[in-house]
C-alpha positions as CSV (number, residue, x, y, z in Angstrom):
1,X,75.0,41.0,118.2
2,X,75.0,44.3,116.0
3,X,72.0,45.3,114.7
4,X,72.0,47.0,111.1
5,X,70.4,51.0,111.3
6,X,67.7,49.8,110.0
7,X,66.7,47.0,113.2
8,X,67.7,50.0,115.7
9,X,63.7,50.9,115.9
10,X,62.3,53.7,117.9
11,X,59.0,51.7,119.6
12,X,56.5,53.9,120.7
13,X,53.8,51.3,122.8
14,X,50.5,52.6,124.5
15,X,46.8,51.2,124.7
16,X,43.8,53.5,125.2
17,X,43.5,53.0,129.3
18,X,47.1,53.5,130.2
19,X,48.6,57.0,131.1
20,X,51.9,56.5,129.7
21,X,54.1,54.9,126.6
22,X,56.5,52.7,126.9
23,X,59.4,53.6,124.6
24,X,62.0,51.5,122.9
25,X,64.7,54.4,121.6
26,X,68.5,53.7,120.0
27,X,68.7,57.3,117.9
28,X,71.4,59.0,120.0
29,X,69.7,62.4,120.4
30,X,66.5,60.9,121.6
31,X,68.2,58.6,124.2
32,X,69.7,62.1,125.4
33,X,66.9,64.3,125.6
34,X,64.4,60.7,127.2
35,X,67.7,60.4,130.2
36,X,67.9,64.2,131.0
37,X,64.0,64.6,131.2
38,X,64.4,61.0,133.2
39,X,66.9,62.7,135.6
40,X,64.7,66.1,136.1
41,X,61.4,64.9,136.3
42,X,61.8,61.1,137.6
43,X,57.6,60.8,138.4
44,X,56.7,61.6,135.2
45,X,59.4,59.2,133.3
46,X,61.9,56.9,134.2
47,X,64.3,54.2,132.5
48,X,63.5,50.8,133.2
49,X,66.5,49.0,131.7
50,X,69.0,49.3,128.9
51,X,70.4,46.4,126.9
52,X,74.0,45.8,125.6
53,X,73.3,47.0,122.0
54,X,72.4,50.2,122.5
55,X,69.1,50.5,123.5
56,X,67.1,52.4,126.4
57,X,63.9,51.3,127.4
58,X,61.6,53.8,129.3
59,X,58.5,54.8,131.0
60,X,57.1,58.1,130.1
61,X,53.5,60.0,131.0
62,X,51.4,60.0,128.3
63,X,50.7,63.9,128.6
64,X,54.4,64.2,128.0
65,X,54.6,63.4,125.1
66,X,53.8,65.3,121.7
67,X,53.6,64.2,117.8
68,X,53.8,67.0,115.4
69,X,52.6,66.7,112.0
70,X,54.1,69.3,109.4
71,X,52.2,69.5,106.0
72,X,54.3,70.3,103.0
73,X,55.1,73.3,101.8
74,X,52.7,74.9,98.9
75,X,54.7,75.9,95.6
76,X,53.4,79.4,96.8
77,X,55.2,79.5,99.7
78,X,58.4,77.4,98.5
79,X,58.6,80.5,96.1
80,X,58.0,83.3,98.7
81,X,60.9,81.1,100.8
82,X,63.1,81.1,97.8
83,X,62.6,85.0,97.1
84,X,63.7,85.9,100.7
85,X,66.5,83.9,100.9
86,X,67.7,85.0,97.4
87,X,67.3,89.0,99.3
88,X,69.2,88.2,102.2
89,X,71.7,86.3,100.5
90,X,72.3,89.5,98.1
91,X,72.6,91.6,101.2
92,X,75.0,89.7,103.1
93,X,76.8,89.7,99.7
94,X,76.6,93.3,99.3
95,X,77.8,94.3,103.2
96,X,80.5,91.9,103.5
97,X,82.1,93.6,100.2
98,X,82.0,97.0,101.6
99,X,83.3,95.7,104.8
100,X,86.9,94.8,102.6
């Protein structure tokens, strides 16, 4: 069966008294970075199974795992960004014309 991007979920499962998530994963990069931490560290994650379509299935420690949250950007800062950007870019301009 082929599943359409948008069924290929990443499934983060946990309940307040366990120590660990189980995690459902097809994004490539993740299923990477889940089996190499898998192969270094095999007591604090392991993979439990993996089914034909593409997806890994694992066991990870709870106090492995992190969730970032980034605000957005202000308009005051976007500008500041932008102003920087538009210096180096006029510099990198500038040296790689002297350079021929």
């Amino acid at each position: 069966m082929c599943l359409s991007k948008y069924e290929k979920e990443t499934i983060l499962l946990t309940s307040e008294g366990d120590d660990f998530y189980d995690i459902q994963v097809y994004d490539s990069k993740l299923k990477r970075r889940l089996t190499d931490f898998a192969t270094k560290y095999p007591d604090l994650c392991r993979i439990t199974r993996q089914d034909p379509d593409g997806c890994i299935f694992c066991i990870i420690d709870k106090s492995r795992v992190s969730i970032r949250l980034i605000p957005p950007y202000s308009d005051e800062r976007k500008n500041a960004a932008r102003e920087i950007a538009k210096k180096l870019s006029a510099k990198n301009q500038s040296t790689s014309e002297s350079e021929e």
